[in-house]
PADRENVEX-718547 format. One line per field, with one value per residue (C-alpha): residue number from 1; residue in one letter; x, y, z; chain. Coordinates in nm, 2 decimals. Layout:
BEGIN
n <- (NUM, ...) $
res <- (A, ...) $
u <- (X, ...) $
v <- (Y, ...) $
w <- (Z, ...) $
chain <- (A, ...) $
END
This chain:
BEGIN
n <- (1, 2, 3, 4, 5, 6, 7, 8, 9, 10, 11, 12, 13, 14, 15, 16, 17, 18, 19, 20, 21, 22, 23, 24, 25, 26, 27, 28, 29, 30, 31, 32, 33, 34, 35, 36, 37, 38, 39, 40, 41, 42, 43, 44, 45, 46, 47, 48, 49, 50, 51, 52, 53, 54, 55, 56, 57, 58, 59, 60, 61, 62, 63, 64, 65, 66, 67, 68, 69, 70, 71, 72, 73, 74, 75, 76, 77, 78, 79, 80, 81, 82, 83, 84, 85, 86, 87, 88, 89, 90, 91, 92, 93, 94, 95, 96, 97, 98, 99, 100, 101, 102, 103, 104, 105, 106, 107, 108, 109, 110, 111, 112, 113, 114, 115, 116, 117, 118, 119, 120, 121, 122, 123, 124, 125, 126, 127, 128, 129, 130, 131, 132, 133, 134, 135, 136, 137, 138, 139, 140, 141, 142, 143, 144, 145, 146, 147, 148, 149, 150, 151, 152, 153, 154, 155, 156, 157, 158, 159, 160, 161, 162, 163, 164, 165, 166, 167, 168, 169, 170, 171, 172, 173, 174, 175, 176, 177, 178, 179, 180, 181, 182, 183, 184, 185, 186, 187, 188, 189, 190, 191, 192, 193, 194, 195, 196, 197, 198, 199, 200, 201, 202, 203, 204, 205, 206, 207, 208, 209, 210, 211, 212, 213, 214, 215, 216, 217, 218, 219, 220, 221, 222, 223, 224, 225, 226, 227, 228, 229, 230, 231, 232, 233, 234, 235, 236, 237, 238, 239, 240, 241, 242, 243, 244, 245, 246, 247, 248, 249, 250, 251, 252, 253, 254, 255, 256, 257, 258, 259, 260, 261, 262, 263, 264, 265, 266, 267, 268, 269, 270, 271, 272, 273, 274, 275, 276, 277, 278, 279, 280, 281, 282, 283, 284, 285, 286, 287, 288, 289, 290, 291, 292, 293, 294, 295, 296, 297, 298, 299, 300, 301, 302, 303, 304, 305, 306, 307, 308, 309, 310, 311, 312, 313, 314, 315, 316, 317, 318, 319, 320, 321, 322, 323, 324, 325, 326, 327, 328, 329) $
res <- (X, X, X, X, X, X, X, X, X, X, X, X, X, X, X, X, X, X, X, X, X, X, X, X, X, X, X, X, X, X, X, X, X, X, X, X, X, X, X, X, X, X, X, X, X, X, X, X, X, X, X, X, X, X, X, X, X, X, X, X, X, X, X, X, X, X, X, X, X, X, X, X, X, X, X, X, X, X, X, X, X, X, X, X, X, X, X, X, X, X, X, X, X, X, X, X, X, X, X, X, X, X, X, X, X, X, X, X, X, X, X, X, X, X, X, X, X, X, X, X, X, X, X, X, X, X, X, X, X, X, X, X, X, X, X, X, X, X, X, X, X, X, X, X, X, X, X, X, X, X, X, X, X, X, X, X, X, X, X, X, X, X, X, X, X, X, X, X, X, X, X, X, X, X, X, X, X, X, X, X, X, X, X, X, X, X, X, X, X, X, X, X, X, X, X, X, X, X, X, X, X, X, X, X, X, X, X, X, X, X, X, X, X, X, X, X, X, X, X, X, X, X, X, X, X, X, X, X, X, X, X, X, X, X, X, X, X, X, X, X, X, X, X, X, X, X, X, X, X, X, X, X, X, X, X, X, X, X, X, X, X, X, X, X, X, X, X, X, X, X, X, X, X, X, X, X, X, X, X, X, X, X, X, X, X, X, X, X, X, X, X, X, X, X, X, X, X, X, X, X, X, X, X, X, X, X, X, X, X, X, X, X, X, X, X, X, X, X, X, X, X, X, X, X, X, X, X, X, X) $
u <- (-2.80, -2.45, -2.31, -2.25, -2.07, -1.84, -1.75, -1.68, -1.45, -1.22, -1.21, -1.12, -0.86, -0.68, -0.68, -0.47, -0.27, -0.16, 0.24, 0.36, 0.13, 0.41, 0.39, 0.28, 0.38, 0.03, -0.29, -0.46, -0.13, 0.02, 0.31, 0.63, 0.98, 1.03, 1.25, 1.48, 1.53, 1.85, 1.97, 2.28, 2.59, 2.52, 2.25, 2.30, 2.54, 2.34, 2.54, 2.45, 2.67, 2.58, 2.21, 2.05, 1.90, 1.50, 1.22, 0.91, 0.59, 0.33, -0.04, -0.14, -0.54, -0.59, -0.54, -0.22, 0.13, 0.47, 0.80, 1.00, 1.32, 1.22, 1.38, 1.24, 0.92, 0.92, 0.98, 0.65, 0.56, 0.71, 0.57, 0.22, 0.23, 0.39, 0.43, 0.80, 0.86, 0.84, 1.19, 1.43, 1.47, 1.05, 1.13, 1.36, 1.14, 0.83, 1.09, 1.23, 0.82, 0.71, 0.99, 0.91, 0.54, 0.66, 0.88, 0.70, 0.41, 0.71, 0.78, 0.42, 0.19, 0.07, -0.34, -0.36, -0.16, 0.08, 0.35, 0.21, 0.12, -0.15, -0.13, -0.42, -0.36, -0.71, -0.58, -0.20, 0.00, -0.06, 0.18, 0.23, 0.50, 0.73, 0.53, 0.23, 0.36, 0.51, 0.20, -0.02, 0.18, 0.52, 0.82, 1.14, 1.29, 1.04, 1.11, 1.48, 1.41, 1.18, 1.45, 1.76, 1.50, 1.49, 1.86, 1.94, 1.78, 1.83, 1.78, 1.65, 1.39, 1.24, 1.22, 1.10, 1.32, 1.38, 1.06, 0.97, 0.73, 0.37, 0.46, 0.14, 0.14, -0.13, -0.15, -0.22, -0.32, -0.45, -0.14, -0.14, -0.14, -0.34, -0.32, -0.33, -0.57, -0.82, -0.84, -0.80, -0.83, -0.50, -0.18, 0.19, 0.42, 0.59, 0.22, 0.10, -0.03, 0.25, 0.28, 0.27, 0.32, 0.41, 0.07, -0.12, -0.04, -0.18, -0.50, -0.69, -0.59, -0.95, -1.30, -1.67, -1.91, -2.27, -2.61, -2.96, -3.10, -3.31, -3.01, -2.83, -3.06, -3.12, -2.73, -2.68, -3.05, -3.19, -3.48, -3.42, -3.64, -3.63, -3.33, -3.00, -2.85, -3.01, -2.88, -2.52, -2.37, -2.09, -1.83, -1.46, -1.18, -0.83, -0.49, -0.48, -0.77, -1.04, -1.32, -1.35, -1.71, -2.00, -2.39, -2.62, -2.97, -2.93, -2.72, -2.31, -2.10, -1.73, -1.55, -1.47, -1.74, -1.93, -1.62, -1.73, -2.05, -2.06, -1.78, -1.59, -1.19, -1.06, -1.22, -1.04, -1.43, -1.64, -1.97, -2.21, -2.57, -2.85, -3.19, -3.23, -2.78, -2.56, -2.18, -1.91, -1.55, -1.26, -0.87, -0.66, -0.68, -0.67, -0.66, -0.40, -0.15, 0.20, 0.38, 0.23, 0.29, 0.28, 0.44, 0.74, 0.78, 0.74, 0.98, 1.26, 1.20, 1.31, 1.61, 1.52, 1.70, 1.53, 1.64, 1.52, 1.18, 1.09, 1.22, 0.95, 0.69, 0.77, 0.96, 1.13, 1.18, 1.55, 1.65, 1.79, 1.95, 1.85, 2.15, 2.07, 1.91, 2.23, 2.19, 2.25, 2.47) $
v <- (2.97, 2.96, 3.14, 2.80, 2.62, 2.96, 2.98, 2.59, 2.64, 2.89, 2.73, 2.46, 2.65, 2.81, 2.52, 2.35, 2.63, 2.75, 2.69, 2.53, 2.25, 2.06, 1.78, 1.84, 1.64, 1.56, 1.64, 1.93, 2.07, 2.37, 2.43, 2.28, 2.30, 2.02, 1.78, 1.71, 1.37, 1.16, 1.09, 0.89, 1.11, 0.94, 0.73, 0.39, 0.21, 0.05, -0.25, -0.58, -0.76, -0.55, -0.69, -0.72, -1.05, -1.06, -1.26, -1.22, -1.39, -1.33, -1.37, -1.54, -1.46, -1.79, -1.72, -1.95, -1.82, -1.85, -1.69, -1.49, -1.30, -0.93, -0.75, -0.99, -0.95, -0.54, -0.56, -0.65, -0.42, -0.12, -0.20, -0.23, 0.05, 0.33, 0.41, 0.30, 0.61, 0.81, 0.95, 0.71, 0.84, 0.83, 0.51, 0.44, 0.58, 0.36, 0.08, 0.16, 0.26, -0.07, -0.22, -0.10, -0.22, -0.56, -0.57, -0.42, -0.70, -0.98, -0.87, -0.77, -1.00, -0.74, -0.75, -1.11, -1.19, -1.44, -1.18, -1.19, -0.93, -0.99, -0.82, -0.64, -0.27, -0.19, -0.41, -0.40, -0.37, -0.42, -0.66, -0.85, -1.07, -0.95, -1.18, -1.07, -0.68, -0.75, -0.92, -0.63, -0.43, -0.36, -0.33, -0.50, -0.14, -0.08, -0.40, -0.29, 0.04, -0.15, -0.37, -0.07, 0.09, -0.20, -0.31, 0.08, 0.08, -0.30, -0.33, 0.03, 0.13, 0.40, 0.40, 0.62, 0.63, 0.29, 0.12, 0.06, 0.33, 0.23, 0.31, 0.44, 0.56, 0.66, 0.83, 1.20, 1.48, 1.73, 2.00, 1.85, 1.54, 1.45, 1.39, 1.02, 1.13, 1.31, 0.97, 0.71, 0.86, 0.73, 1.03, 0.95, 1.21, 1.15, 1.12, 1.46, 1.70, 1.89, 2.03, 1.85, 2.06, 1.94, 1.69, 1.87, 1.61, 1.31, 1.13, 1.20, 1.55, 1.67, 1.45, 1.57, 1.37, 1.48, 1.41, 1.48, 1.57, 1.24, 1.06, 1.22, 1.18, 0.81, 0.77, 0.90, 0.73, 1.01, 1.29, 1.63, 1.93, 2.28, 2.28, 2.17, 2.56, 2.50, 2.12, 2.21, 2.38, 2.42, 2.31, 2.23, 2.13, 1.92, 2.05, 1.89, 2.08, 1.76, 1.80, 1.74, 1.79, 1.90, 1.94, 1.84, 1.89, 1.90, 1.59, 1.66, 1.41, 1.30, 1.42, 1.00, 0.91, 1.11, 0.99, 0.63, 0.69, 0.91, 0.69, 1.02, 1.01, 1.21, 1.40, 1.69, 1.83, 2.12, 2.11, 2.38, 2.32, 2.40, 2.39, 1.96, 1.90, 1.83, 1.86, 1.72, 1.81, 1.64, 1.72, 1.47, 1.05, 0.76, 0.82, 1.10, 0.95, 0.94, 1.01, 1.06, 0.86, 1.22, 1.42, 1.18, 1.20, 1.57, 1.64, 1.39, 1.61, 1.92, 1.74, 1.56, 1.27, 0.93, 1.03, 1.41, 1.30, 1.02, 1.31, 1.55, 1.28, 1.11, 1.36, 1.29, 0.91, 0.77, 0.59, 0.26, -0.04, -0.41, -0.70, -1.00, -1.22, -1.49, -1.83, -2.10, -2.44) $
w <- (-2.09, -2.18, -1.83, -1.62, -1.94, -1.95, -1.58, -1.61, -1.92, -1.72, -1.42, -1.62, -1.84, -1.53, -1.36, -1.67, -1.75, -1.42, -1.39, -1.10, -0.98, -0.86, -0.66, -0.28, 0.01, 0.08, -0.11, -0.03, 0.24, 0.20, -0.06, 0.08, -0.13, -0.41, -0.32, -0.59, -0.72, -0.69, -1.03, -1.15, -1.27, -1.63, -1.77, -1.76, -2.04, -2.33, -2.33, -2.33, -2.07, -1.81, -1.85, -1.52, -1.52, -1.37, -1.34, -1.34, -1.37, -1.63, -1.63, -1.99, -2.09, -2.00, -1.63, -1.62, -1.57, -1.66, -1.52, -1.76, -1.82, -1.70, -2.00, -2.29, -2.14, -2.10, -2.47, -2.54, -2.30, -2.46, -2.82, -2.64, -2.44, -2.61, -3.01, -3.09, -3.25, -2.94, -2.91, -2.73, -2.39, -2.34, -2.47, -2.22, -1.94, -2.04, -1.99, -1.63, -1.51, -1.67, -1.48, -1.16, -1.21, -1.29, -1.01, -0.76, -0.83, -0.84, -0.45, -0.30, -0.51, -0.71, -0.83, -0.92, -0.59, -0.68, -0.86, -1.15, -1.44, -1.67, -2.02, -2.02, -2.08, -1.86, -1.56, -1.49, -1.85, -2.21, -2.41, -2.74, -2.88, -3.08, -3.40, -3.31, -3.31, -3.69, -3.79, -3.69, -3.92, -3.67, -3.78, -3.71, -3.68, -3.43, -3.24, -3.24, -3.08, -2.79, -2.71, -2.73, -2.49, -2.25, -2.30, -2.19, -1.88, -1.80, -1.39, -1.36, -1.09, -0.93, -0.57, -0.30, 0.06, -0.08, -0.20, -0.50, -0.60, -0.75, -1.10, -1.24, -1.62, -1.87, -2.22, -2.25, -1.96, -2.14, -1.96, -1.59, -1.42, -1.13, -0.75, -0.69, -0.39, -0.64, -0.81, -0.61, -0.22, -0.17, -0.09, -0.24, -0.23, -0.57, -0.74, -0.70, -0.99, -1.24, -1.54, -1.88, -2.19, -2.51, -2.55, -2.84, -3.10, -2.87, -3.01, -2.74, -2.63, -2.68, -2.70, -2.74, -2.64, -2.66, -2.49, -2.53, -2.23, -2.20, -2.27, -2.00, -1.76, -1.87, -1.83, -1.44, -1.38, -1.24, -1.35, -1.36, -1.45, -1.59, -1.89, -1.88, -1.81, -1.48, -1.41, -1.34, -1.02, -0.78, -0.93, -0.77, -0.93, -0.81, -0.82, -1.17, -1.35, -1.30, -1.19, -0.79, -0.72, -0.92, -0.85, -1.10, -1.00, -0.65, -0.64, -0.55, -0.78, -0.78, -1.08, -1.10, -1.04, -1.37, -1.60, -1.49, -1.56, -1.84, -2.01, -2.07, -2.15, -1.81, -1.57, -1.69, -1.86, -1.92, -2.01, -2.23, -2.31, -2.55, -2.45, -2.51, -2.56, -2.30, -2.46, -2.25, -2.38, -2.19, -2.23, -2.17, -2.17, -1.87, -1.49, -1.58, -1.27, -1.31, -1.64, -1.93, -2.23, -2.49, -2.21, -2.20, -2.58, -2.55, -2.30, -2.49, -2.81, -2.60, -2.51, -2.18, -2.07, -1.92, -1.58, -1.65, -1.77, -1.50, -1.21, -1.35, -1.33, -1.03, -0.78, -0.53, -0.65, -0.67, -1.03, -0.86, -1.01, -0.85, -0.89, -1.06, -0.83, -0.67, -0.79, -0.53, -0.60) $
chain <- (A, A, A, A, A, A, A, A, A, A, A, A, A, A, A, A, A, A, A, A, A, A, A, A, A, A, A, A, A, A, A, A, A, A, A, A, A, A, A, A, A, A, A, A, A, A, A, A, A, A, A, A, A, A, A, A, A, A, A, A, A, A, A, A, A, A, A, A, A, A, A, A, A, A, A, A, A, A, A, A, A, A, A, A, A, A, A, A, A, A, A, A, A, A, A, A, A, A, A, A, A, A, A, A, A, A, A, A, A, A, A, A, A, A, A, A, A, A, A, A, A, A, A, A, A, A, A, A, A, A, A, A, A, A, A, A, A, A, A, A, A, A, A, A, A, A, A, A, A, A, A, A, A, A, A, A, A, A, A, A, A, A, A, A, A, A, A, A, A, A, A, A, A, A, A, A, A, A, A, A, A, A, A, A, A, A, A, A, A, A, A, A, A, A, A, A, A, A, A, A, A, A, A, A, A, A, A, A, A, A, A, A, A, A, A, A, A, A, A, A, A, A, A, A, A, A, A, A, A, A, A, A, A, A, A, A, A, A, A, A, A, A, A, A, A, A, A, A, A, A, A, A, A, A, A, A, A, A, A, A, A, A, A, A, A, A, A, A, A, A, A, A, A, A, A, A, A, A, A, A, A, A, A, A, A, A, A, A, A, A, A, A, A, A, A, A, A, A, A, A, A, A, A, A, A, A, A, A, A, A, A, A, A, A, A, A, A, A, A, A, A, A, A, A, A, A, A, A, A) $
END
């Protein structure tokens, strides 16, 4: 009964663990040589007049919006999106990724499609005020470190043949990012599946969620017979160790589309059974796209640099810095 839940877990495991699932020109291509990033001879100066001064326009929960200075805003973005005591150069990457988002969204229209970003984590980016971060229990230490992170990287990009790349981020992978194709059907070059060690102390590294098989059936509204052993076949996976395809009960399913519907963390999952359980363990947490928040943090505790880190994550990309915007009169 146990044989299909074992077959999943290695695929699974080998999928996760295999090194080198480094980023492809196109999804599903053959191999082609990495092309290496272009990164600056240094990191950019933390100093304070040689701020690069932004706007941008944020989305308030009440659907109106106001244009702000980029790098006071991507403060509040930092101490919503990423524990402040991540070391300072994931820090610093969150800050030039959260940039790019903004910015990229300031030029194109973004999702709302006037420029704006709305700070909701589930939508485009999560943010609080700096009171709001100290009356949660933040500390002013903490909002120091967000704005050293910002103030570092003040003006910093990341660009592919010189666009602004879509700067997708999440929390934890489990040990490999995805393909942006195996999630959203959409190929970039720079958002292909690698390697992401380091994760193990992330929240969310590991979830269990179990079923009954009435409840399981219930959930994907559909009615299967025989025992769960028998419900699960063919399985594929994606260059990242997700699940591609699998058949349950005659039915093929998207590895996306069971994480929607089975409200499950990734779709990095294996599944054993009992004669009436069904229990689904992912790795990982989010769309698993881009850089990951506990891979960052890992990488900068090995010694990584800002540039180092968002290379590994995005490859190929360039680090640019934008000029301040020229005022006219």
């Amino acid at each position: 009964m146990r044989t299909l839940a074992k077959d999943i877990l290695t695929a699974l495991f080998m999928g996760l663990v295999v090194p080198g699932i480094v980023l492809n020109i196109a999804a599903g291509s053959a191999a082609e040589p990495e092309t290496e990033p272009t990164i600056p001879d240094s990191a950019p100066p933390a100093v304070q007049d040689q701020t690069v001064a932004l706007p941008m326009r944020m989305r308030k929960p009440d659907g109106t919006t106001v244009e702000r200075n980029m790098d006071d805003y991507l403060v509040g973005v930092v101490l919503a999106e990423m524990p402040v005591t991540f070391e300072e150069e994931a820090l610093k990457a969150q800050a030039v990724v959260a940039r790019t988002y903004t910015q990229k969204a300031w030029e194109t229209g973004g999702k709302h499609g006037d420029g704006s970003v709305c700070t909701s984590a589930s939508c485009c980016q999560g943010y609080v005020t700096e009171d709001d971060y100290i009356a949660r229990g933040g500390t002013e230490a903490g909002v120091e470190r967000a704005r050293e992170a910002v103030a570092a990287t003040s003006g910093y990009v990341l660009t592919y043949e010189g666009a602004l790349i879509e700067a997708t981020y999440f929390s934890c992978s489990g040990g490999s990012t995805e393909d942006a194709a195996a999630v959203w059907g959409t190929d970039y070059p720079y958002l292909q599946a690698v390697s992401s060690p380091g994760e193990e102390k992330a929240a969310h590294y590991t979830d269990t969620v179990t079923f009954s098989a009435v409840q399981f059936q219930q959930t994907l509204g559909i009615s299967l017979d025989g025992t769960p052993d028998s419900w699960f076949r063919d399985v594929t996976y994606t260059d990242g160790g997700g699940i591609d395809t699998m058949t349950i009960g005659g039915r093929v399913y998207l590895g996306t589309q069971l994480r929607a519907l089975l409200g499950l963390c990734s779709t990095a999952f294996s599944i054993s059974t009992t004669e009436d359980t069904i229990t689904i363990t992912t790795r990982g947490y989010g769309h698993r796209v881009g850089m990951s928040q506990y891979g960052a943090d890992a990488m900068a505790v090995m010694g990584s640099t800002f540039p180092e880190i968002l290379s590994h994550y995005y490859p190929g990309t360039t680090l640019t810095r934008l000029d301040s915007p020229q005022t006219e009169g």
